[in-house]
N, C-alpha and C positions, 0 to 999 in steps of 0.2 A: 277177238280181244277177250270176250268171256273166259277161255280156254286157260288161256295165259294169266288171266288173273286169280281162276281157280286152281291154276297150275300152284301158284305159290299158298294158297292157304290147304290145300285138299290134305297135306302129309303134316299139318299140325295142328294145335291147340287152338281155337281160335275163340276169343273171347267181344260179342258184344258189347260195348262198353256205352250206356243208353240206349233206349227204345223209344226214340222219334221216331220222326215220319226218316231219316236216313236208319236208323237200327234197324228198321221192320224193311226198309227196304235192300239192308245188307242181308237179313234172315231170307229175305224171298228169294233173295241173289243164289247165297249158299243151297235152299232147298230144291233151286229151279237144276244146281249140277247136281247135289248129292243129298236124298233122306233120308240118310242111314248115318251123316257125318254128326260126331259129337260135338256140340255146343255150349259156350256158354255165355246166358244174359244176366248182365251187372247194372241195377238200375236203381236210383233213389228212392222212389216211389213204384205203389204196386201196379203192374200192369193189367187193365180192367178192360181195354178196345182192344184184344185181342185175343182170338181165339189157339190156342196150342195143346187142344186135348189128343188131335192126331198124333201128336210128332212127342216120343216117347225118349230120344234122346237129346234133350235138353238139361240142362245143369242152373239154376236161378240162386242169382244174391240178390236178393233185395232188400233195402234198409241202409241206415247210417253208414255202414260200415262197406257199404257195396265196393269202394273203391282195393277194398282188401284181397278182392278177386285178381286183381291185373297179377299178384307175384305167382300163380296157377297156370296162366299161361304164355305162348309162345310170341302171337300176335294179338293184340289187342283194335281191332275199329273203333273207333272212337267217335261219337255222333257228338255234333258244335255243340249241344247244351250243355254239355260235362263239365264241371268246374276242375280242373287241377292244381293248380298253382303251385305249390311245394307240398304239396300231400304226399306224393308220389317224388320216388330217389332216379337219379341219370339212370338207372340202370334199368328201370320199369319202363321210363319216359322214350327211351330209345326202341320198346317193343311197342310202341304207337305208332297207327296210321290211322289211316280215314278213307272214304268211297274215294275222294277227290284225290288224294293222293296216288291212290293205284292203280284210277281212271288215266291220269297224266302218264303214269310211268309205263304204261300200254299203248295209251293211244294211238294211232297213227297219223290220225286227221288234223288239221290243222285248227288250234287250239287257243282262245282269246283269253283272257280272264282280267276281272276289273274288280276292284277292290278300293277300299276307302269308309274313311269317318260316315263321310255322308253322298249321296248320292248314284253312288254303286247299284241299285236297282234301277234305276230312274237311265241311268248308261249304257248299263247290260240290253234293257229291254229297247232302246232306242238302236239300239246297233245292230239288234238280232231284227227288230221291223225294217231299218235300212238295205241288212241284207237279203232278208227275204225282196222286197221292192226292186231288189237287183236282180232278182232271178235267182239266188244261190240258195243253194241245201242246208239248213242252218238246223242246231235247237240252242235252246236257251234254258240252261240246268244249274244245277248250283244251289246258293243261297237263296236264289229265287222262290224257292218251294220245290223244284224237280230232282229229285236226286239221282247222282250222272248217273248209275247203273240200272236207271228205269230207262235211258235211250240207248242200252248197248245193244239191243234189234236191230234199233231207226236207225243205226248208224251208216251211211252208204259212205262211198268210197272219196268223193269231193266235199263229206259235209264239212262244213265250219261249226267248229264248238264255240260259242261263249258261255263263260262259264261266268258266273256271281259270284265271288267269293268273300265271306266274313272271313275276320281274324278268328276263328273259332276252326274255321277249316285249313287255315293258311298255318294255326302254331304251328303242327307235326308231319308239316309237308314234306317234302325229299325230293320233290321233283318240282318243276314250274313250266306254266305255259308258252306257248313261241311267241306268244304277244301278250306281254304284261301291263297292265295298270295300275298306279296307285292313284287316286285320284286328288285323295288330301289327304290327311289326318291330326286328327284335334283330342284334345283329353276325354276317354271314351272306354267304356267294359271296363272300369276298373275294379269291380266286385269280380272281375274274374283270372283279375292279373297282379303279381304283388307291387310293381310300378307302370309307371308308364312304358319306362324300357323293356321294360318284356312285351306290353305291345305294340310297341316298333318292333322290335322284332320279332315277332308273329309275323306282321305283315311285310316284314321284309322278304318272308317265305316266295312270295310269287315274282321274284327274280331270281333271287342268290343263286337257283338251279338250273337257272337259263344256259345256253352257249353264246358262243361269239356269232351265229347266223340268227339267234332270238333279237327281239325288239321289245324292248324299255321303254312307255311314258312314263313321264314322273309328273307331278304336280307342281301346287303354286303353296303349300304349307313350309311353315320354317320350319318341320320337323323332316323334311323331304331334303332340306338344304346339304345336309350331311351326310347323304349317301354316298360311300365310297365303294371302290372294287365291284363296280357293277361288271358282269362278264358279258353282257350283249350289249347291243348299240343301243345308244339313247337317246330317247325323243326329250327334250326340257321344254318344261311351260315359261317359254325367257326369248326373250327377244335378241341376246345376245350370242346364239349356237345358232350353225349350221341345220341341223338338223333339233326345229323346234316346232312350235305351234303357240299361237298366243293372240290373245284379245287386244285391240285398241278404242276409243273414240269410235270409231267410225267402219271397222272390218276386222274379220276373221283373220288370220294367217297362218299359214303350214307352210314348213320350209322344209326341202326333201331333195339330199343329193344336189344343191345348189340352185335349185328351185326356188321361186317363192310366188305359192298360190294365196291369192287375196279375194276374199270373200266377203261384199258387205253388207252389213246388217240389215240394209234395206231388202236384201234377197230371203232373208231369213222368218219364214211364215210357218208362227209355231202357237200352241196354245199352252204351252210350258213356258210360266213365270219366272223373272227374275237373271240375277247375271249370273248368279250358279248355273243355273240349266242351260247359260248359253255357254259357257264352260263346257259343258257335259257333251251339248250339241257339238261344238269342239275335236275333243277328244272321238267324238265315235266321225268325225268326218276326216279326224287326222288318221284312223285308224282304214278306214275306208281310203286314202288316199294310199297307205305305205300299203295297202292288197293290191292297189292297180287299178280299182274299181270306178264305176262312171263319179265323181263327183255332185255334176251337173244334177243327176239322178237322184242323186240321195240327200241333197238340199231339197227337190223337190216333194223326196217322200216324207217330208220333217211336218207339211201343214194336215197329213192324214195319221199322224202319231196322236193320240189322245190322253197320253200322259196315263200315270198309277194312280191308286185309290192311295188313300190317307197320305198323300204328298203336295202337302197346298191346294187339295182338291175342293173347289165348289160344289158346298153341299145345297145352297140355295140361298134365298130371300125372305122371310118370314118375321110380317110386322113390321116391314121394314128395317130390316138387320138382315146383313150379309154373313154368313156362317161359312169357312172354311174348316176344315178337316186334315193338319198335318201333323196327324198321331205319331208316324216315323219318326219325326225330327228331335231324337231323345240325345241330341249334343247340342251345348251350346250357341257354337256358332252357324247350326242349323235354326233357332230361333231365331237367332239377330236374324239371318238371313228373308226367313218369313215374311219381318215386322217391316223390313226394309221394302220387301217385294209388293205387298200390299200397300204398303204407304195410307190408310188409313183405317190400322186396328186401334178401337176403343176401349176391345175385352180381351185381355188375352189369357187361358184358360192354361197351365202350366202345372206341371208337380208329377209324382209318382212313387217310385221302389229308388231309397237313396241309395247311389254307388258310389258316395265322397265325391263327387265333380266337386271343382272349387266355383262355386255362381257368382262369385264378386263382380266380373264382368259383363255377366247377363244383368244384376242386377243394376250398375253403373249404368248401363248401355238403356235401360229402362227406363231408369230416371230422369235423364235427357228426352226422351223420346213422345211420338204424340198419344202412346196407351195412357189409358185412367187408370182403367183395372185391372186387376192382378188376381186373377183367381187361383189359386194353392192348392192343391189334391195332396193329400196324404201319400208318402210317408216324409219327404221331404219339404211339408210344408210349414211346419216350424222353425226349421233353420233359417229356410230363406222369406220367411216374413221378417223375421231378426233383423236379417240387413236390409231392411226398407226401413226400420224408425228414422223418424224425422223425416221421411218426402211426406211430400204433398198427394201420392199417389192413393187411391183406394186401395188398399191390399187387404185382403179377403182371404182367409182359410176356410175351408166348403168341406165338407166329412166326405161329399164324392159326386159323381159325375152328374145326379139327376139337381142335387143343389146347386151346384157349379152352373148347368144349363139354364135353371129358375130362373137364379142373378142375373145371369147374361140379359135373358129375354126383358127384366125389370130395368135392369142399369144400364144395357148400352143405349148411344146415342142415335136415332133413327138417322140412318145412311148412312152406317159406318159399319163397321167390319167387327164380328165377335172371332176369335179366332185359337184353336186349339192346336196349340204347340207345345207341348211338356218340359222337352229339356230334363227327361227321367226315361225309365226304364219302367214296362208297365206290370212286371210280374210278380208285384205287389197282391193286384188286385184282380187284373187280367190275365188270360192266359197268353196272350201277344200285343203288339202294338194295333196291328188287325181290328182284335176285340175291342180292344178301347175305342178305335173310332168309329165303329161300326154302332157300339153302346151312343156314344157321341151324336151319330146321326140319327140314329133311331129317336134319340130322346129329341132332338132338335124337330124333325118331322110330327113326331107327336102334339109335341107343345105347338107349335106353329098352324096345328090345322085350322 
């Protein structure tokens, strides 16, 4: 596959477009077939972690205006952090691709990919443990952190791909994988999109390119309700298709070729919180069921899964106050979801880098609800103290993370839950979500000792 993919950039222009951890690892891709191939890197900010005193034919933009490089060349990579939105005209926008994209339209392996508002990591990594547990050749790349052209070695001939996929990777797709996901989607990135409708369709990328032998789940969100002219077969989260999967009361169900496997809850031994994650559980055992795979097996392997860091993770008990850690959760109805799954948060620690979300319903939803406090992190925390006047609630703006943690330790109520869930974007302040809860925990252990 390497061959083939180099086959199509080797005879042209080929332009960098960000220097993430996927830029540096498109650059080590191109150096690993050709050091003599001319390049070039288009980047916001100046690049300091990385060494290029060897490699003599390179071409650099750097600055405001870095985007002005795409009319130079032929193909552009485009690494998920890049903002575009209308800066760039159809005719630039059509010489965009991405790793993910040329990974697909080579591959030959059999190819998963999961996608959504929320939960998409927490999927991915639950499907890729499954399959391993079954015995099978798997990696797990993507948005995760691996970028697919770091396993074009590992790749053997049975592996199964699961791929991650953000809408950042999904805009300027062209191809899609045999087994798609969307999981949900909810108002979300829209500092990097000019409406919503553009990202729906972003993420409508990881079918539109499927065939009629690919497979479709789709979700339980009313933006998922309108999908039309899908070209492969489709799994719905509905109780009313053939060919479904879906939660009740009381069991699991996957319906398949007129099948109906029933699974119930009582079988299901997991340390993943909440009816989201048993959604997710879901999906990766509906997914597991349309490969053929042992079932039985992979419900088994769900109580040695240990779940991700900063996703409703317990960080501990200190002073008696319970501290989670769901830095990720930077969409609204990943909050509610939280406050809902703990059932007894006191302090809920909220705010970040504003992207216009509309929070009327986060903050509705608050109001009712059993939190006190409301702690606000900059830059969005003006707005939405706003619409708190008149409750009864504590609502707190904090200048930043070591204040925010003070408060908690003074005002929450002993055996109850402080709990950090934003419902923001952290690159305000932080360099990822990561940093923020990792800042989070650290400070929590500190104080706590």
């Amino acid at each position: 596959m390497k061959n083939r993919i180099f086959e199509e950039l080797k005879d042209k222009k080929v332009l960098l477009l960000g220097f993430g951890k996927e830029g540096k690892s498109s650059y080590q891709f191109i150096r690993s077939m050709d050091q003599t191939k001319e390049l070039g890197i288009a980047n916001l900010d100046p690049i300091q972690d990385f060494d290029f005193s060897t490699d003599s034919y390179l071409t650099f933009y750097i600055g405001e205006d870095y985007l002005n490089a795409c009319y130079d060349y032929d193909i552009i990579i485009k690494g998920p952090g890049v903002i575009i939105k209308d800066y760039l005209g159809e005719e630039i926008k059509n010489k965009i691709t991405c790793q993910t994209d040329l990974f697909l339209k080579y591959c030959e392996n059999r190819t998963i990919g999961i996608t959504g508002t929320k939960g998409k990591s927490t999927t991915s990594s639950l499907l890729y443990h499954m399959l391993q547990e079954l015995g099978k050749s798997c990696v797990l790349i993507g948005n995760i952190g691996i970028p697919v052209f770091d396993v074009l070695d590992k790749l053997e001939k049975d592996t199964i791909c699961v791929l991650e996929l953000g809408v950042h990777q999904l805009e300027f797709m062209k191809h899609s994988p045999n087994i798609a996901v969307i999981l949900n989607i909810y108002e979300e990135h829209l500092d990097h999109y000019l409406s919503m409708e553009e990202y729906i369709n972003a993420k409508k990328n990881i079918y539109l390119h499927q065939t009629a032998n690919d497979i479709f789940l789709t979700g339980n969100s009313p933006y998922l309700k309108s999908f039309k002219d899908i070209p492969s077969t489709v799994y719905t989260n509905s109780m009313l298709e053939d060919n479904s999967y879906f939660l009740d009361k009381d069991c699991l169900t996957i319906c398949k070729n007129h099948e109906r496997i029933v699974i119930p809850r009582s079988k299901i031994e997991t340390s993943l919180k909440g009816e989201h994650n048993l959604s997710n559980i879901l999906v990766c055992l509906a997914i597991i069921s349309i490969l053929g795979l042992d079932l039985e097996e992979a419900v088994q392997s769900l109580k040695d899964f240990k779940g991700l860091s900063h996703r409703l993770e317990y960080v501990g008990t200190y002073q008696e106050i319970s501290f989670y850690d769901d830095a990720i959760a930077t969409s609204i109805p990943s909050v509610i979801s939280a406050v809902e799954t703990l059932k007894n948060v006191d302090t809920l620690i909220m705010g970040g880098m504003d992207r216009g979300l509309d929070y009327l319903p986060l903050v509705t939803y608050l109001k009712t609800s059993s939190v006190r406090n409301i702690l606000l992190l900059p830059e969005t925390n003006q707005r939405i103290e706003k619409m708190f006047i008149g409750s009864s609630l504590n609502v707190t703006s904090v200048s930043d993370m070591e204040e925010a943690v003070s408060y908690s330790f003074k005002n929450t109520k002993k055996g109850k839950i402080c709990l950090l869930s934003p419902a923001a974007a952290s690159y305000n302040v932080y360099k990822n979500f990561e940093e923020k809860g990792n800042h989070f925990k650290d400070l929590i252990k500190k104080r706590g000792k």
